[in-house]
N, CA, C and O atoms as a printed pandas DataFrame, in Angstrom:
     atom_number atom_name residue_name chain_id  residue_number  x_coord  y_coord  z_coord
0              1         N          UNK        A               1   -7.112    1.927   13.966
1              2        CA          UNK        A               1   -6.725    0.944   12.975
2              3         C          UNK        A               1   -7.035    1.480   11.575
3              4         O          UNK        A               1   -8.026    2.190   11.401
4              5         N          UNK        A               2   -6.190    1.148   10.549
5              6        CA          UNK        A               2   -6.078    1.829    9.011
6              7         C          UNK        A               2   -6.957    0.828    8.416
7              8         O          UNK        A               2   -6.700   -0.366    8.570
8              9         N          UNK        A               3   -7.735    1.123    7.906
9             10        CA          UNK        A               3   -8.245   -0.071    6.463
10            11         C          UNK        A               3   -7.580   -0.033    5.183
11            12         O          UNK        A               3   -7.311    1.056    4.675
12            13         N          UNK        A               4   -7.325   -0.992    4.683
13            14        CA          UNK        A               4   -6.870   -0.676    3.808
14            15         C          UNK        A               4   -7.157   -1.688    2.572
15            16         O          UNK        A               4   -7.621   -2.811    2.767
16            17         N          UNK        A               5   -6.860   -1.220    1.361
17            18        CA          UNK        A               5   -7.556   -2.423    0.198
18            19         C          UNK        A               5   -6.669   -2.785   -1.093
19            20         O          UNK        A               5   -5.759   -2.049   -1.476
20            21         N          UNK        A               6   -6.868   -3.471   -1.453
21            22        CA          UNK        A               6   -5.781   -4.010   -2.706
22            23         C          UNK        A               6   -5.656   -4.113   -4.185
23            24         O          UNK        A               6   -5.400   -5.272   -4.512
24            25         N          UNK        A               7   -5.734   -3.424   -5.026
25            26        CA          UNK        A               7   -6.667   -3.338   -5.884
26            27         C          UNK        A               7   -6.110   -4.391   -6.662
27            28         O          UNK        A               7   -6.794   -4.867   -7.568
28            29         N          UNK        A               8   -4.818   -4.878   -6.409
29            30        CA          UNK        A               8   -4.711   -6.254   -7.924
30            31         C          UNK        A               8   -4.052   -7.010   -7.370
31            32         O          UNK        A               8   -3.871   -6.728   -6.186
32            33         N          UNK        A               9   -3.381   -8.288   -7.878
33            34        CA          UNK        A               9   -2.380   -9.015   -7.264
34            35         C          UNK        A               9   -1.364   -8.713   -7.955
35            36         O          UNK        A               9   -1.095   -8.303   -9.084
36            37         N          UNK        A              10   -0.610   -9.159   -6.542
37            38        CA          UNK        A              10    1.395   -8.640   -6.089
38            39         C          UNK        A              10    1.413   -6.963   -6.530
39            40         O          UNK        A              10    2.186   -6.554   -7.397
40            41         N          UNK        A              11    0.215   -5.843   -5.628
41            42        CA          UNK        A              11    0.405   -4.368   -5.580
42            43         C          UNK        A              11    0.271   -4.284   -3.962
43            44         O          UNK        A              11    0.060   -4.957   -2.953
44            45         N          UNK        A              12    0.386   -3.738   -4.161
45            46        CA          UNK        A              12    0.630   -3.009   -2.369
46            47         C          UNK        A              12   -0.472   -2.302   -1.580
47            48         O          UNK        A              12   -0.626   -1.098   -1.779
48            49         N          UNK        A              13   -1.022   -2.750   -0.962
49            50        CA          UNK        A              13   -2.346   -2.287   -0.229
50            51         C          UNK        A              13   -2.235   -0.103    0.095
51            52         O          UNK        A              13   -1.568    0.871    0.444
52            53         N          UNK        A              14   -3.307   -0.564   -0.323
53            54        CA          UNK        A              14   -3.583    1.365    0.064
54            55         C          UNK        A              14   -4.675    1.580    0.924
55            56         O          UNK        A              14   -5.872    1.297    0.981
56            57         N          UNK        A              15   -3.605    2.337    1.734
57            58        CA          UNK        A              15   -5.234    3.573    2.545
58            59         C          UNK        A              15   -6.433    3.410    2.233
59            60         O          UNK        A              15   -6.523    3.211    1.022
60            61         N          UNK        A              16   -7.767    3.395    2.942
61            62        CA          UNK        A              16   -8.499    4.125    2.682
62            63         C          UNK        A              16   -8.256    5.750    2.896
63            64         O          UNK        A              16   -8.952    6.342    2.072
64            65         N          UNK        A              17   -7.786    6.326    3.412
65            66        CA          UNK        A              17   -7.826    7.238    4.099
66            67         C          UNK        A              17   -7.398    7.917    2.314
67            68         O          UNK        A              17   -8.128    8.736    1.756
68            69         N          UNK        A              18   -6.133    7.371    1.691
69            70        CA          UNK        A              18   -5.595    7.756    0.568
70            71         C          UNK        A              18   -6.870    7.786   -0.483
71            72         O          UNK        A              18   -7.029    8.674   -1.321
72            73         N          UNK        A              19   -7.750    6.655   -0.287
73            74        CA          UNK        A              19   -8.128    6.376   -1.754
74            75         C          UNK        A              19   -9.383    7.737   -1.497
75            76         O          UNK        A              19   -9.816    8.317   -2.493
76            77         N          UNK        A              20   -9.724    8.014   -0.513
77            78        CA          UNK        A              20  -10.585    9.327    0.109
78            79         C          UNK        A              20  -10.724   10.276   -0.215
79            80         O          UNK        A              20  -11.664   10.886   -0.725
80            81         N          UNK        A              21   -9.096   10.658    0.252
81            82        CA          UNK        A              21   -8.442   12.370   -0.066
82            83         C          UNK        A              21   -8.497   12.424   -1.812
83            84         O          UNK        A              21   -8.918   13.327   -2.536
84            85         N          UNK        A              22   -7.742   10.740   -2.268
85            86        CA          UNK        A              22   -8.140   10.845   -4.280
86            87         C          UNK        A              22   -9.509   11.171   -4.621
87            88         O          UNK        A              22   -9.626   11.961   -5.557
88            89         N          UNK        A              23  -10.782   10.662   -3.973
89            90        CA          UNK        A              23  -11.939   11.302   -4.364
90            91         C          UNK        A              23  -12.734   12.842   -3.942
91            92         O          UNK        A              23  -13.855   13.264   -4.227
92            93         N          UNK        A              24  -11.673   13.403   -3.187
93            94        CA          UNK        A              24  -11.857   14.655   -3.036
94            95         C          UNK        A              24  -10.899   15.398   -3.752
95            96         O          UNK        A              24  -10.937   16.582   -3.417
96            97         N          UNK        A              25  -10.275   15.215   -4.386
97            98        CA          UNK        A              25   -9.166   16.186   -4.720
98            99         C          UNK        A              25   -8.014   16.419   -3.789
99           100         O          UNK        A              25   -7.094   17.150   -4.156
100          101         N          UNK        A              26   -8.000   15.836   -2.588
101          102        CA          UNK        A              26   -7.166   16.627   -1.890
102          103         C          UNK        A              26   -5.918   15.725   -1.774
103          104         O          UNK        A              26   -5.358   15.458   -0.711
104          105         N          UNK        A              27   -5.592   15.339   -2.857
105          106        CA          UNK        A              27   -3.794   14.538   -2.897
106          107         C          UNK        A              27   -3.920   14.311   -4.776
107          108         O          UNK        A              27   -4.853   14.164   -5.566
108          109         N          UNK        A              28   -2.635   14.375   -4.862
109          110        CA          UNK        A              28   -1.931   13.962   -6.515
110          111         C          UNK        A              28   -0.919   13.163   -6.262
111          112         O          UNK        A              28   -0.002   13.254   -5.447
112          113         N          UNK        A              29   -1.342   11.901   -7.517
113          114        CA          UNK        A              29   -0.489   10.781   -7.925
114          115         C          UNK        A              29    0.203   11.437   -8.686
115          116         O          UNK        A              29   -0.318   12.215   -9.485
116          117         N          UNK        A              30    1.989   11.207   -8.573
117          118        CA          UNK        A              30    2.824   11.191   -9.777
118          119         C          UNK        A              30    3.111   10.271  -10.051
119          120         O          UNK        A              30    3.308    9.575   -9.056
120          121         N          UNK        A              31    3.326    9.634  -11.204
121          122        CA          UNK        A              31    3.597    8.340  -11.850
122          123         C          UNK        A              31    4.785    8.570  -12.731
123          124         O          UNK        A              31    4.806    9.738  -13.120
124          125         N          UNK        A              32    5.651    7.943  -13.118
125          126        CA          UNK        A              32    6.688    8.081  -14.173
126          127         C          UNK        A              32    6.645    7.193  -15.273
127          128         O          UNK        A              32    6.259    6.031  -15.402
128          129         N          UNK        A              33    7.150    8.056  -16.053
129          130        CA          UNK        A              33    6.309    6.505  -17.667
130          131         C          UNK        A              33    7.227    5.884  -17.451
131          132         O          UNK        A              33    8.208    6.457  -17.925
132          133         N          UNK        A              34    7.532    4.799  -16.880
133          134        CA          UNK        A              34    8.073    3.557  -16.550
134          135         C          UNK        A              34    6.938    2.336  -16.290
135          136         O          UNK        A              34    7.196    1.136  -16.383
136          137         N          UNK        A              35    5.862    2.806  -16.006
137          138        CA          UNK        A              35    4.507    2.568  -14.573
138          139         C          UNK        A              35    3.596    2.210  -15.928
139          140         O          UNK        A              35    2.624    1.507  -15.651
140          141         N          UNK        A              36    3.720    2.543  -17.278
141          142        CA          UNK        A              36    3.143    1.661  -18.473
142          143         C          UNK        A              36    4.139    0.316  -19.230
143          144         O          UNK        A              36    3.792   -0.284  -20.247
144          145         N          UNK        A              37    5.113    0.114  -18.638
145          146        CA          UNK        A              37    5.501   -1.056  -19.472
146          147         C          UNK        A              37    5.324   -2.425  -19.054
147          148         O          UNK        A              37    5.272   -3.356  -19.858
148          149         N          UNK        A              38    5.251   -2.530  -18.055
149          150        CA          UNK        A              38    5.002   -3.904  -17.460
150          151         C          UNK        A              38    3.924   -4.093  -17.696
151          152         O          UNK        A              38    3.207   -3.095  -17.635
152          153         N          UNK        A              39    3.209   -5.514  -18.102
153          154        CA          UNK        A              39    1.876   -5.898  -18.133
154          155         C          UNK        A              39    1.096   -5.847  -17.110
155          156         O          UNK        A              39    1.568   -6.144  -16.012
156          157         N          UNK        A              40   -0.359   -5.437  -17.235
157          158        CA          UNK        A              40   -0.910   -5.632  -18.369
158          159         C          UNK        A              40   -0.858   -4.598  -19.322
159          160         O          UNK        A              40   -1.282   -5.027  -20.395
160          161         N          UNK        A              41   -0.566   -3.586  -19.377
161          162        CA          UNK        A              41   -0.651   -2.577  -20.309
162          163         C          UNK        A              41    0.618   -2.804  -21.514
163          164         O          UNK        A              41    0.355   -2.626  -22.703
164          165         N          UNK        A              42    1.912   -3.185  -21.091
165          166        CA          UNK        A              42    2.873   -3.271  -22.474
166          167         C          UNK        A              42    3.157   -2.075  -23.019
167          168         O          UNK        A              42    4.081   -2.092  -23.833
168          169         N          UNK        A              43    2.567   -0.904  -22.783
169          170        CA          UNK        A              43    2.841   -0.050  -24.009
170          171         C          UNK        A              43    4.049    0.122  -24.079
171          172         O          UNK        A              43    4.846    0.075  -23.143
172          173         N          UNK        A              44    4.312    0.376  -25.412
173          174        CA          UNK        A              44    6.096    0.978  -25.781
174          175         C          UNK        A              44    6.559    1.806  -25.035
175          176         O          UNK        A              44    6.021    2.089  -23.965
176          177         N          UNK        A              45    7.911    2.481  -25.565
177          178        CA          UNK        A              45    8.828    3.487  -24.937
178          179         C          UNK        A              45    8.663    4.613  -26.033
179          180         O          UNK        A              45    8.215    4.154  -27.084
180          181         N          UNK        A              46    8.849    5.631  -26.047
181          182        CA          UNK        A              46    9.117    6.858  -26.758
182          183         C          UNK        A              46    9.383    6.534  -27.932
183          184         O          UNK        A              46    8.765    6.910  -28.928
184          185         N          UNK        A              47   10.683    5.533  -27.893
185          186        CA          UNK        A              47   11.616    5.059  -29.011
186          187         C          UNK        A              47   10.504    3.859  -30.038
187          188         O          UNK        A              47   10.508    3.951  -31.265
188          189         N          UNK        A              48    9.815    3.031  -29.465
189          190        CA          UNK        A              48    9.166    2.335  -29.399
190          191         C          UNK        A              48    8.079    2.738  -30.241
191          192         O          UNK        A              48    7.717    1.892  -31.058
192          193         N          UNK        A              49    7.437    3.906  -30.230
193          194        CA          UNK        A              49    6.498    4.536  -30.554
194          195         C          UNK        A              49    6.648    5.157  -31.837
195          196         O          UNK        A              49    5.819    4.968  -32.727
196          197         N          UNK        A              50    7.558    5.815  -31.972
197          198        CA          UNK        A              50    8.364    6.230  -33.388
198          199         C          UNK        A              50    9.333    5.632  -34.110
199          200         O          UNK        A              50    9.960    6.217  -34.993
200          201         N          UNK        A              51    9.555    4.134  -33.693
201          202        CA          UNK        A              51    9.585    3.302  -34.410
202          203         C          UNK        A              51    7.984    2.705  -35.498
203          204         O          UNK        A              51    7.699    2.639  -36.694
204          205         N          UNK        A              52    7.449    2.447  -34.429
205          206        CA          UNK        A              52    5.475    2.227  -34.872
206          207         C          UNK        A              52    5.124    3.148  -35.907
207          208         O          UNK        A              52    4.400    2.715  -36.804
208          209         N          UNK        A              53    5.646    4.797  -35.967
209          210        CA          UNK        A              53    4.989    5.525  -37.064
210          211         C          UNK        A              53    5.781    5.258  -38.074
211          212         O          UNK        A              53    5.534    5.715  -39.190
């Protein structure tokens, strides 16, 4: 049987087995900057940003 844990609400349960191998080094998250706009974080877009300067 997998354990597994949730870290926020409406995300998707993960491995332990995953969150493991992340504290050893032995797996990499790719993320795409898409994965900062939704709250809570908000941050802008590229465009967004150099609009701001």
């Amino acid at each position: 049987m997998t354990t597994s844990i949730v870290l926020g609400k409406d995300l998707p349960p993960l491995p332990m087995e995953l969150l493991t191998a992340r504290d050893h080094g032995e797996v990499l998250f790719i993320v795409g900057a898409g994965a900062s706009y939704p709250a809570p974080s908000s941050l802008p877009d590229f465009g967004g940003l150099v609009a701001d300067i």
